[in-house]
DRENTOR-697453 format. One record per residue (C-alpha): residue number from 1; x, y, z. Coordinates in Angstrom, 3 decimals, always signed. Example, Ala and Ser with C-alpha at 12.3 -4.5 7.8 and 13.67 -1.06 7.14 Angstrom:
! DRENTOR-697453
     k         c1         c2         c3
     1    +12.300     -4.500     +7.800
     2    +13.670     -1.060     +7.140
//
This chain:
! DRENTOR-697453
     k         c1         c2         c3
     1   +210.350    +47.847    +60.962
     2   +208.940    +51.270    +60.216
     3   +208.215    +52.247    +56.408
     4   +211.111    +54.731    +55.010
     5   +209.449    +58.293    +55.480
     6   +208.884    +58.945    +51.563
     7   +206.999    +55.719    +51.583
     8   +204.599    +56.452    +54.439
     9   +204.292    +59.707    +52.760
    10   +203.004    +58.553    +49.342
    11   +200.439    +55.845    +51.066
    12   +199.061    +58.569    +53.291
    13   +198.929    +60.494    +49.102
    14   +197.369    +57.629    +47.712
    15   +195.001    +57.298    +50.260
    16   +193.943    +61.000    +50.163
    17   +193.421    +61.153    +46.269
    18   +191.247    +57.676    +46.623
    19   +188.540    +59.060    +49.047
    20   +187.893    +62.440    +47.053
    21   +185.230    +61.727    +44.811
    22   +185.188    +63.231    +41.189
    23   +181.247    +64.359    +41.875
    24   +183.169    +66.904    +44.834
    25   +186.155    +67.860    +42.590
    26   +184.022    +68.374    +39.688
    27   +182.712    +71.411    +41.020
    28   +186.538    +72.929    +41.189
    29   +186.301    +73.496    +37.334
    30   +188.034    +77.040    +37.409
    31   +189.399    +77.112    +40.517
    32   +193.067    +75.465    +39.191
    33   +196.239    +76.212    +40.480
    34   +199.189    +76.083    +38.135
    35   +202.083    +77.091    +40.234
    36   +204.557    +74.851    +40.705
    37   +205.853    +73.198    +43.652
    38   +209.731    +73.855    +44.040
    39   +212.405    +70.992    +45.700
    40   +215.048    +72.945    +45.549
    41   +216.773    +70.160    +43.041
    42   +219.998    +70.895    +41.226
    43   +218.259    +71.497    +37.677
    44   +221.619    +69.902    +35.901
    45   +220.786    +66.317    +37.217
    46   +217.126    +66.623    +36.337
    47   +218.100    +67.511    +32.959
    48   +220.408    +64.624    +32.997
    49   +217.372    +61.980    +33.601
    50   +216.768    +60.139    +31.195
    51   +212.646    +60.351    +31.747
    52   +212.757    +64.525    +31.423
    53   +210.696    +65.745    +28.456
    54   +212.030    +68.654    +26.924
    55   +209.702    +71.948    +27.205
    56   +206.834    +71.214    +24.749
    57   +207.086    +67.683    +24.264
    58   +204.352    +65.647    +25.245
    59   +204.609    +64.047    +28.336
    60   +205.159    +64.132    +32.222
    61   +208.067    +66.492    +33.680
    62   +209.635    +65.662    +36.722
    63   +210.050    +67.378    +39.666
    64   +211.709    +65.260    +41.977
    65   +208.728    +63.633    +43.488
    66   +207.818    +62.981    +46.808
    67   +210.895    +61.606    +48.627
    68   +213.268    +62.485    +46.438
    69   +216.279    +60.391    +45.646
    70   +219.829    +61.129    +46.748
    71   +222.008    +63.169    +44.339
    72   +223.368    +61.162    +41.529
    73   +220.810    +58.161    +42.434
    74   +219.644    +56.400    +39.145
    75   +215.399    +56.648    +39.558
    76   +214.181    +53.278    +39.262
    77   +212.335    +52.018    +37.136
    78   +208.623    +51.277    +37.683
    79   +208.001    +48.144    +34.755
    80   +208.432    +48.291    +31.706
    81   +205.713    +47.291    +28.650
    82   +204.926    +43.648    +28.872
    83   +205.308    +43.217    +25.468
    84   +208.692    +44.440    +25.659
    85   +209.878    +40.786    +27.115
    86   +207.345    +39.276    +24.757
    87   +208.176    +40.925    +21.110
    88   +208.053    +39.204    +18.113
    89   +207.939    +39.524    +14.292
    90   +206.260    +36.211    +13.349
    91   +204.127    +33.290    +15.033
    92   +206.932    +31.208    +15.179
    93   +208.545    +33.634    +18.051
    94   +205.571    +33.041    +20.713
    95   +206.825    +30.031    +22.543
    96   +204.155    +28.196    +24.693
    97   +204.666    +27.124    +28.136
    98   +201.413    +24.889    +28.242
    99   +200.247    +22.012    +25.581
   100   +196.979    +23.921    +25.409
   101   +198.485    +27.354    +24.234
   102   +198.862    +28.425    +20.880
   103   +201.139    +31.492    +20.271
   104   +200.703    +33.643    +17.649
   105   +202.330    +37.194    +17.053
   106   +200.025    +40.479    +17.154
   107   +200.700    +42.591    +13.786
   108   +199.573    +45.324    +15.515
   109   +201.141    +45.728    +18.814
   110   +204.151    +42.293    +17.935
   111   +203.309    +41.292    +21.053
   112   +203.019    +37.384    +21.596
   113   +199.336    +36.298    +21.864
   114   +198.887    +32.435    +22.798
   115   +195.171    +31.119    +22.210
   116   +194.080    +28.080    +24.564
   117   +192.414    +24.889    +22.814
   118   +192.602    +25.991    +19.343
   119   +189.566    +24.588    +17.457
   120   +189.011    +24.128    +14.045
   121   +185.317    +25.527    +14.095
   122   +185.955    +29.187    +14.814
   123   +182.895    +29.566    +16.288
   124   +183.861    +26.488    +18.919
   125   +185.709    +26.857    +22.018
   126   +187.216    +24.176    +25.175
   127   +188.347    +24.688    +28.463
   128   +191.729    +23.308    +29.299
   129   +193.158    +21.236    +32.337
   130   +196.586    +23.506    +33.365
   131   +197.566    +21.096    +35.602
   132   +197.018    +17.976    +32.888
   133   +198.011    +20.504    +29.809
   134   +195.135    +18.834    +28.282
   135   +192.115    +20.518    +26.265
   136   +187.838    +19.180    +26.955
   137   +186.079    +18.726    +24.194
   138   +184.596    +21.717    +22.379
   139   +181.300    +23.638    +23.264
   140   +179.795    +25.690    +20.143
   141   +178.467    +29.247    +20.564
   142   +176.990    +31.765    +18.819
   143   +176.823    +35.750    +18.275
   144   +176.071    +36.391    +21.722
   145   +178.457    +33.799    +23.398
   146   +177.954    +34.022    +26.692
   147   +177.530    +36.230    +29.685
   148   +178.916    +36.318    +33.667
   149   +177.786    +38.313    +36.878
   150   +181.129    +40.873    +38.129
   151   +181.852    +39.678    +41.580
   152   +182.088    +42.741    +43.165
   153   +178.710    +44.841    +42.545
   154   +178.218    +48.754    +40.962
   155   +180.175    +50.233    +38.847
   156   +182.728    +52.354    +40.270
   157   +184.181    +55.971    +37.954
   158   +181.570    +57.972    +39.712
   159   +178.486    +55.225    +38.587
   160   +179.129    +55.647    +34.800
   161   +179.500    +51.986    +33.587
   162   +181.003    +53.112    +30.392
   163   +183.580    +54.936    +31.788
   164   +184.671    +51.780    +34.093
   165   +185.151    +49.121    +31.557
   166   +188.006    +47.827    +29.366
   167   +189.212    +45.037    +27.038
   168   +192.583    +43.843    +25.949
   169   +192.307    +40.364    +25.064
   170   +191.793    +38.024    +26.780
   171   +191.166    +40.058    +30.110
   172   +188.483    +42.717    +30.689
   173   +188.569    +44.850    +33.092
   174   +185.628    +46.040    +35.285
   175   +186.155    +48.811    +37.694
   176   +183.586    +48.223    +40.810
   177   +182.781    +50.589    +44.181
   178   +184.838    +47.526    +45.876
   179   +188.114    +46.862    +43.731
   180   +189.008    +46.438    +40.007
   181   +187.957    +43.079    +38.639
   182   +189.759    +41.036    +35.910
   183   +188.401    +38.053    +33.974
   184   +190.111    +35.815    +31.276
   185   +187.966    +35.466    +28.439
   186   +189.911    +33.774    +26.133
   187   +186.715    +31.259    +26.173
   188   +184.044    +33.061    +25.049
   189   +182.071    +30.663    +25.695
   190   +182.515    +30.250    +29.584
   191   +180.116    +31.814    +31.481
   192   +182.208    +31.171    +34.384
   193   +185.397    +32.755    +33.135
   194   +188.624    +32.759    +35.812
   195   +188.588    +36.075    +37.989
   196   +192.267    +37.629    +37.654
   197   +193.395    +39.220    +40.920
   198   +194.667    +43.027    +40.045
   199   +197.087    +44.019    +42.914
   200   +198.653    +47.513    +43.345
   201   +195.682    +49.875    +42.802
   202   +194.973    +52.048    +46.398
   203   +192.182    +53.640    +44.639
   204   +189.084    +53.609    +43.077
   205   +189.078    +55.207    +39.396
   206   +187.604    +57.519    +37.200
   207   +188.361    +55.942    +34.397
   208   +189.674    +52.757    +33.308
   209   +191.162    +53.155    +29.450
   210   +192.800    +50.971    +27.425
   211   +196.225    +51.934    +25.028
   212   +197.584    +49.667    +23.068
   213   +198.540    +46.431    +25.363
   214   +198.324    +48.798    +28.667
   215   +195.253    +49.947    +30.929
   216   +195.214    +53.321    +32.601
   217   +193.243    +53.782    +36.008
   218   +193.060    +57.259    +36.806
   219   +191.448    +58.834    +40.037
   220   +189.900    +62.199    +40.306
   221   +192.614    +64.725    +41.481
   222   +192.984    +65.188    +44.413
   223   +193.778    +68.470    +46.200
   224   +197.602    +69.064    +48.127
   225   +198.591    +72.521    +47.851
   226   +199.753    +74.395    +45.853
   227   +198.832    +71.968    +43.170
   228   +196.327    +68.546    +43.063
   229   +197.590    +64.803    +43.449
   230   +196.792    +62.743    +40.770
   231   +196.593    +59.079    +41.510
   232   +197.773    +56.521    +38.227
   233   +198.042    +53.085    +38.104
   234   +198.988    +51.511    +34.885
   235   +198.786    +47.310    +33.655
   236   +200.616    +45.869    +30.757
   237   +198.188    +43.243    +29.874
   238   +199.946    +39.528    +29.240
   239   +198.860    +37.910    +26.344
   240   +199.181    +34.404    +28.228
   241   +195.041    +33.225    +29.593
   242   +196.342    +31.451    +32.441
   243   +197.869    +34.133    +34.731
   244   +196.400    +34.367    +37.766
   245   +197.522    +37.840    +39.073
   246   +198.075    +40.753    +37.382
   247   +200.164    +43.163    +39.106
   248   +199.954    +46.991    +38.243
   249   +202.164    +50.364    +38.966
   250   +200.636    +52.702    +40.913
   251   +202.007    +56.816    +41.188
   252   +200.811    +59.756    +42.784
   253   +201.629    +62.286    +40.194
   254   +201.499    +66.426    +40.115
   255   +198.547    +67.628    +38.349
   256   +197.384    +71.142    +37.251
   257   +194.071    +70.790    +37.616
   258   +191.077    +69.996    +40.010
   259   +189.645    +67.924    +37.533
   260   +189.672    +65.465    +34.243
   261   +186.483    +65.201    +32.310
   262   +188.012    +62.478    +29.588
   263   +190.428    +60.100    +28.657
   264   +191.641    +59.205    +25.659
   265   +194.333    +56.666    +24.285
   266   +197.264    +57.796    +22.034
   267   +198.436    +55.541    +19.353
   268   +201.797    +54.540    +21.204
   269   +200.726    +53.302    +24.493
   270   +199.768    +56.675    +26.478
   271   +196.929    +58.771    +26.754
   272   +195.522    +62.243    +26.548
   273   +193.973    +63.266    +30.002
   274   +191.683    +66.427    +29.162
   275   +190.440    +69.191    +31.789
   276   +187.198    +70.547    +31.552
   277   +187.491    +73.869    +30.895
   278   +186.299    +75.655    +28.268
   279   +187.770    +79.151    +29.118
   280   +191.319    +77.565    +29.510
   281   +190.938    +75.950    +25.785
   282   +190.683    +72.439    +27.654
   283   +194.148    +71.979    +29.041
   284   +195.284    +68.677    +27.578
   285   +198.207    +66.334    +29.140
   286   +199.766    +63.076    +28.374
   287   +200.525    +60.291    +30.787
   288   +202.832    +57.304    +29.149
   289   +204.012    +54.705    +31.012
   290   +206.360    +54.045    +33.043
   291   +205.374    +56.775    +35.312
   292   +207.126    +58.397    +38.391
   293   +206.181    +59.280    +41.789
   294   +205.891    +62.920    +41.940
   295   +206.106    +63.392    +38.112
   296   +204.370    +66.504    +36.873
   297   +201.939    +66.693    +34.433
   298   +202.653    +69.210    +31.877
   299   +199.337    +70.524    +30.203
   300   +198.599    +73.226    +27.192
   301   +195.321    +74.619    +25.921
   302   +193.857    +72.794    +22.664
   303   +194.335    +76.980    +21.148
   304   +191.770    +77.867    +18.497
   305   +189.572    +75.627    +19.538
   306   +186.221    +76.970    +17.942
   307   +183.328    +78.786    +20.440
   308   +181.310    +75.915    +22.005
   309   +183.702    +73.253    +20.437
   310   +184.725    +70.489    +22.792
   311   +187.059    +67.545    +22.896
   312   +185.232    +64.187    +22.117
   313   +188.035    +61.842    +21.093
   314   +192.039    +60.968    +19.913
   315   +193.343    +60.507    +16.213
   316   +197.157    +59.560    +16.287
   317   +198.640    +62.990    +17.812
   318   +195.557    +64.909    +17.554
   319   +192.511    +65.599    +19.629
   320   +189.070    +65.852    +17.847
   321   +187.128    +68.830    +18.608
   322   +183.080    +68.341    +18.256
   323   +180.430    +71.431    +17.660
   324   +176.553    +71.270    +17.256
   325   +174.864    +74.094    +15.163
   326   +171.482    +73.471    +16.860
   327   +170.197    +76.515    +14.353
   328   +166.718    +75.709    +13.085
   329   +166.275    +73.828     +9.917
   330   +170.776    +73.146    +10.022
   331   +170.807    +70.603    +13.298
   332   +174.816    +70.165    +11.902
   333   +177.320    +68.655    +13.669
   334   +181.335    +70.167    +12.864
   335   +184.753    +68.596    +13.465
   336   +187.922    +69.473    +13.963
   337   +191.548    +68.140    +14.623
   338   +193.915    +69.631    +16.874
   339   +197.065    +68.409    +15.691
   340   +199.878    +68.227    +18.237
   341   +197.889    +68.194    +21.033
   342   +199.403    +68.051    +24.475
   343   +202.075    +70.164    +22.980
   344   +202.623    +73.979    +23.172
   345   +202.525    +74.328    +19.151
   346   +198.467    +72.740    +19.435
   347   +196.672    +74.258    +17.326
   348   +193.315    +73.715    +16.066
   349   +192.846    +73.560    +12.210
   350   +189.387    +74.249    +10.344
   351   +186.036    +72.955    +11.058
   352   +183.921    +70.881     +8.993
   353   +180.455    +70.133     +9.083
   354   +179.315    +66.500     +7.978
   355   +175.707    +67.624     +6.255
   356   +176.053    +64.352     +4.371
   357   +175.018    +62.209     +7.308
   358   +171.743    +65.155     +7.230
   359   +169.587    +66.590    +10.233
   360   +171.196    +64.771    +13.268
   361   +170.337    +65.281    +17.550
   362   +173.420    +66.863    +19.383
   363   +173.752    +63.356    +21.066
   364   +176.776    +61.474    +19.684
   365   +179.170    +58.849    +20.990
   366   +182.403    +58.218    +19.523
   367   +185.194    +54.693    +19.791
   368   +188.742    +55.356    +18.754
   369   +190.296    +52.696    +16.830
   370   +194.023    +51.301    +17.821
   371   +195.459    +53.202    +14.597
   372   +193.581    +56.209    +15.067
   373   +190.623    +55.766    +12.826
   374   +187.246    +57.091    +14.611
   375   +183.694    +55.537    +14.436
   376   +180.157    +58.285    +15.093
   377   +176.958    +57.371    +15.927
   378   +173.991    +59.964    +16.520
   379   +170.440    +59.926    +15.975
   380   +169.142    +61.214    +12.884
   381   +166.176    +63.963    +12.900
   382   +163.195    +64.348    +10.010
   383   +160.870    +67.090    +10.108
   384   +157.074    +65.338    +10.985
   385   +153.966    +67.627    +10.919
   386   +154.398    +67.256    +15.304
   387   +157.580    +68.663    +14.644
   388   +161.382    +66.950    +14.783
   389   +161.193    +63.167    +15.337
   390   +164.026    +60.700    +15.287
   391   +163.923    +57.825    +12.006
   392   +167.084    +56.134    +12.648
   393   +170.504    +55.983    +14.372
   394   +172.432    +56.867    +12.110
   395   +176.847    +55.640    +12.525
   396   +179.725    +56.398    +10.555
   397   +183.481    +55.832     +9.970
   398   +184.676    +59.204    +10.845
   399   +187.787    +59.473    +10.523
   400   +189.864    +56.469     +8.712
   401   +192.924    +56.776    +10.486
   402   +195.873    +58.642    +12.626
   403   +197.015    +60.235     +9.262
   404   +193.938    +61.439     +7.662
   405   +193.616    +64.614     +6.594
   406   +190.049    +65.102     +6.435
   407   +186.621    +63.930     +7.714
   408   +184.415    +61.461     +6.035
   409   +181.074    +60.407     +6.548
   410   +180.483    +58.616     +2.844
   411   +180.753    +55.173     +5.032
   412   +177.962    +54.977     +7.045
   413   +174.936    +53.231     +8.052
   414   +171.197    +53.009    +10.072
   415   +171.716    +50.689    +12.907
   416   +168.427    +50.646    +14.162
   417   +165.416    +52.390    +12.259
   418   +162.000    +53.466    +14.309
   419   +158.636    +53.160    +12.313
   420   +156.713    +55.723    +13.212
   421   +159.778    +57.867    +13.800
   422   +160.050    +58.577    +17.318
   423   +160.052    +61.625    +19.379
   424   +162.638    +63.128    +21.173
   425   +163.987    +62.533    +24.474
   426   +165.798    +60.160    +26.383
   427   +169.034    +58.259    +24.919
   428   +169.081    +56.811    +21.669
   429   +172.446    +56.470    +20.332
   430   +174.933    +54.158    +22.262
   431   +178.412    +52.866    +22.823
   432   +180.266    +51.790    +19.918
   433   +183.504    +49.954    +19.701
   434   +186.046    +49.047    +17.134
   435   +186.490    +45.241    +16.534
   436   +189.005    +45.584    +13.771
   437   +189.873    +47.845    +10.738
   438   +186.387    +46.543     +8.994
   439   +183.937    +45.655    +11.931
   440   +182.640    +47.830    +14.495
   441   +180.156    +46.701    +17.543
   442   +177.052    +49.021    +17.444
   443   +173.994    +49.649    +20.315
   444   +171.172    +51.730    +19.852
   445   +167.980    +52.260    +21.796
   446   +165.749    +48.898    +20.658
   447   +163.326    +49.663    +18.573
   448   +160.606    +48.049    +20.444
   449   +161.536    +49.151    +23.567
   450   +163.494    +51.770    +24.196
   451   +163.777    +51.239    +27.345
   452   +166.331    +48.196    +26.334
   453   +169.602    +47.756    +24.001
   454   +169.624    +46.105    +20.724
   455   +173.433    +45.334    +19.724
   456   +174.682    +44.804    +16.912
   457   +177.626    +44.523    +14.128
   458   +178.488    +46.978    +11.153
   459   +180.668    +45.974     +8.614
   460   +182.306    +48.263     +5.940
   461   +184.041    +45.039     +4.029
   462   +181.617    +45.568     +1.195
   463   +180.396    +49.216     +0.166
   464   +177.734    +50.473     +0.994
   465   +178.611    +49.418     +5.045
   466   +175.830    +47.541     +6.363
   467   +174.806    +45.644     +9.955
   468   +176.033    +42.550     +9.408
   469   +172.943    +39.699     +9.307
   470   +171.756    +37.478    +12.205
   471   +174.217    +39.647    +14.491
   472   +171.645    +41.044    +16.855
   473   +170.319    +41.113    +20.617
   474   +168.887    +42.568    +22.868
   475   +170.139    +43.285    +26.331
   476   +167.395    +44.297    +28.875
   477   +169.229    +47.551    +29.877
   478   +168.746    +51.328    +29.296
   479   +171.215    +52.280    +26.237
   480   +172.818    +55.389    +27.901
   481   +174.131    +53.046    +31.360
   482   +176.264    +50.446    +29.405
   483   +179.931    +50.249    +28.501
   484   +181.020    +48.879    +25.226
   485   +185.187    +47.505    +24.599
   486   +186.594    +45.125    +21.749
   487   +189.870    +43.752    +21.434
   488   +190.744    +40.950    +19.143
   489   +187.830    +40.707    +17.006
   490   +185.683    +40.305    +20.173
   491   +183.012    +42.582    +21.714
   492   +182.233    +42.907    +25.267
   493   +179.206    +45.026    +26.718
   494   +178.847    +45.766    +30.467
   495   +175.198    +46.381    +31.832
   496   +173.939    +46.946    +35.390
   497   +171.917    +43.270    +35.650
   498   +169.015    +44.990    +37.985
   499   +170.218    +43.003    +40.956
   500   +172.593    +46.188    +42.483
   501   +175.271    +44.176    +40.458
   502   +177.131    +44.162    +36.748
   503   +177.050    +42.111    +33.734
   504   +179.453    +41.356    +31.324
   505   +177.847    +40.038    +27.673
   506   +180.265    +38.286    +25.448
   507   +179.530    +38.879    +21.528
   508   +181.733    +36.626    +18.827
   509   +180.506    +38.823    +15.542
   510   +182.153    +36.083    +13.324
   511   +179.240    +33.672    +14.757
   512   +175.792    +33.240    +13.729
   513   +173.154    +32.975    +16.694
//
C-alpha cells in the first residue's frame, strides 16, 4: 500500500535536509529568507491549538505543516518527556523491574534513575545477568575507568568531535558519518559497554546537545523555498541501563535561516538554536520538545548586542554574549547577558570585563551547567622579553547560576601551568564540562606535549578552587579535536583514536588512579 501523500512528502524533506552539508550552507550566511510560507489555514483554529506560542514567546509557531490536518483534527502528539511517566519526589517512587536495579529519584530533573549492581565501594562496579536478575562480582576502577572504540568510525557534525557528543546518564551519545551511536555506561568500568540502537533519525547532525533528560540532533538547514527545512530529532533519555532501543522523534521544521552556528540548552528541556550573523544581531530561536512537522521557527535578534560581541553560551533565559579587547597591553575579555533571549523584548544589558582573571588569549571554551551556572577556561598571557607567552590555562566559574546578576571570576584556577611559558599558537585551552554544582572536568594542552590532552578535575568545595589530586591523564590526542560531556557525577571525553575511528574515555573523579 502506497504511503499517504504528506508522508512521502516529508521523507522525500528529510532526505533533502540530510544530504546538504553545513560546510555548503555555511556559506549562505546573509543570504536568509524570512518570508513566510502561507497555507491558506483558517487563523481561528490555529489560534485554538494548544501548541501556538503567542507573538513573542519563545518557541516554535505553527503553520500548518506539511500535510496539513483536516479542519477541526486534534494534531497528534509526537511523545511526550520520558520522565513525565517516570516522575517522582523521593527514592521510594522508582520501582525496579530487575533484582539488579536500584531506583533512586533525580533532585534535579525527579526523574527515576535505577543504578545496576549497587556496590558498597563507590569506586567498584559489576555487570549483571538480565536474564538471571543476578549481579558478578565487583571489578574496582580508578579515575580514568575505562575506555571503548565507537562502532561506527568519524565523527559526524561536519568532523567537529565536540560538537557530536553527549551524555545523559547512563547513555552517551556519539554522532558518526554512519548513524548515531548509543552506549550504556552505567558500568564505568566496562570497556565493552552495550551499544543502544537509536531509531528514527533520517539524518546526520550538526549537533547533538543535551537539555535536561532530552538530546537534540539538529541538521544543517536545508534550502525549500521560500524558506529552509530544518531537520530535528529529539530523545528523552530513560533512566533504566537495560533498554535496548531508544526510539527518537524526528520533524522537518520551517526555519529562517540558511544556517545555525550553535546550540545551546535552556534550563527547561529546550534549546537556543543561534544564526550566525552578526549584522542581523544573531537571530536566536528556541526548539522545545514535542515538536511538529512543519512548525516554524520563530527567531529575534539578540538587540544591543555590543560591536564584535558574539554568542558563546545559555544562562537560564539568557544568552551570554563574549568580546575580546585584543588592545595592546589590555588582552580583556567582556561579558554580557541577554536576558529574554529568543524573545522580541531581548535585550542586551552592560558589558563587563573580567581583568581579575589578568592578560588572557582570545581562545576560550565555555560548559553550561543544568541550572544555568557557566564554567571559562582560556589561556593566560605574561609579557616575556620575546614578547607574549602563555604561563597557564587559566578556568573559572563564570557565572554561578540562571539567576545571577553579575559575572564572577573570584573562583578560579590554573589547570595546567607551562615552565618556560610557552609561545603562542596552536590550541591550548580545551573542553570543559560540569560534573555537578562543585566539580567540573577540565583539559588543557599537556604540558609536556602539547601535542596531547592532560584531563583533569577542579573542585570549588573548598576556597580557593583547586584540581583535585591524583585526578589526571593524559589522552594521546590534540586538545582542540575532542568532545567533553558529564552527567551524573561522571565525565566522558571523545577523541579520534588515530585508527580513522572514535574513542570514548570514561573518568569516575570520585576515584583515585
Amino acid at each position: 500500500m502506497k504511503a499517504p501523500r504528506h508522508l512521502a512528502t516529508r521523507r522525500l524533506a528529510l532526505a533533502a535536509a540530510a544530504t546538504t552539508t553545513g560546510a555548503a550552507l555555511a556559506l549562505l550566511v546573509g543570504s536568509v529568507s524570512t518570508s513566510a510560507c502561507s497555507l491558506g489555514l483558517d487563523e481561528s483554529k490555529i489560534l485554538a491549538d494548544a501548541n501556538v506560542v503567542p507573538d513573542g514567546a519563545p518557541g516554535v509557531l505553527p503553520d500548518g505543516g506539511i500535510g496539513p490536518l483536516p479542519d477541526g483534527a486534534p494534531r497528534p502528539d509526537t511523545g511526550a518527556p520520558a520522565g513525565d511517566a517516570s516522575a517522582c519526589t523521593q527514592d521510594s517512587d522508582c520501582k525496579a523491574s530487575n533484582a539488579c536495579l536500584k531506583g533512586r529519584c533525580d533532585a534535579l530533573t525527579h526523574a527515576c534513575l535505577f543504578d545496576a549492581c549497587v556496590q558498597a565501594n563507590a569506586c567498584s562496579s559489576s555487570t549483571c545477568d538480565v536474564s538471571a536478575e543476578s549481579c558478578a562480582l565487583p571489578q574496582s576502577y580508578g579515575f580514568h575507568a575505562s575506555s571503548f572504540p565507537v562502532a561506527r568510525g568519524n565523527a559526524a557534525c561536519n568532523g567537529s568531535v565536540s560538537r557530536c557528543f553527549a551524555a545523559v546518564w547512563p547513555y552517551v551519545f556519539v554522532g558518526t558519518v554512519n548513524r548515531i551511536e548509543a552506549y550504556g555506561v552505567a558500568n564505568a568500568a566496562n570497556a565493552s559497554p552495550p551499544s543502544v540502537s537509536v531509531t528514527g533519525i533520517p539524518f546526520l547532525p550538526q549537533f547533538i546537545v543535551s537539555s535536561g533528560r532530552r538530546v537534540y540532533f539538529i541538521a544543517s538547514p536545508g534550502q525549500a523555498f521560500p524558506d529552509y527545512r530544518l531537520a530535528v530529532a529529539w530523545v528523552d533519555v530513560p533512566g533504566d541501563p537495560f533498554v535496548t532501543t531508544i526510539a527518537a522523534h524526528s520533524q522537518l521544521l520551517v526555519y529562517p535561516h540558511s544556517s545555525i552556528s550553535a546550540v545551546y540548552a535552556t534550563v527547561d528541556g529546550g534549546v537556543f538554536v543561534v544564526n550566525g550573523d552578526a549584522s542581523r544581531a544573531y537571530p536566536t530561536g528556541i526548539l522545545r520538545a514535542p515538536l511538529h512537522d512543519g512548525d516554524r521557527v520563530a527567531t529575534f535578534p539578540l538587540s544591543g548586542i555590543a560591536k564584535d560581541a558574539f554568542p558563546v553560551a545559555a544562562s537560564g533565559s539568557r544568552i551570554i554574549a563574549y568580546r575580546y579587547d585584543n588592545t595592546p597591553g589590555v588582552y580583556t575579555p567582556s561579558f554580557s547577558f541577554q536576558p529574554n533571549a529568543a524573545t522580541a523584548g531581548a535585550q542586551a544589558g552592560p558589558e563587563t570585563s573580567v581583568v581579575t582573571m589578568g592578560p588572557l588569549v582570545a581562545q576560550g571554551t565555555f560548559a553550561q551547567g543544568p541550572d544555568g551556572n557557566v564554567l571559562f577556561s582560556a589561556p593566560a598571557l605574561v609579557a616575556e622579553d620575546a614578547g607574549l607567552d602563555i604561563p597557564a590555562v587559566r578556568t573559572a566559574w563564570l557565572v554561578e547560576n540562571g539567576s545571577a546578576a553579575a559575572f564572577d571570576v573570584g573562583a578560579r584556577v590554573d589547570v595546567e601551568s607551562y615552565v618556560p611559558s610557552a609561545p603562542q599558537g596552536g590550541q591550548f585551552a580545551g573542553p570543559v564540562a560540569w560534573l555537578d554544582t562543585k566539580r567540573a572536568l577540565v583539559t588543557a594542552a599537556y604540558r609536556d606535549d602539547r601535542s596531547q590532552t592532560v584531563v583533569q578535575v577542579i573542585s570549588r568545595a573548598q576556597l580557593p578552587p583547586s584540581t583535585l589530586p591524583n585526578r589526571r591523564f593524559v589522552l594521546p590526542a590534540n586538545v582542540g579535536n575532542i568532545g567533553v560531556a558529564g552527567s551524573q557525577g561522571n565525565g566522558y571525553v571523545l577523541a579520534p583514536d588515530g585508527n580513522d575511528g572514535l574513542t570514548v574515555h570514561v573518568f569516575a573523579p570520585s576515584c583515585p588512579p
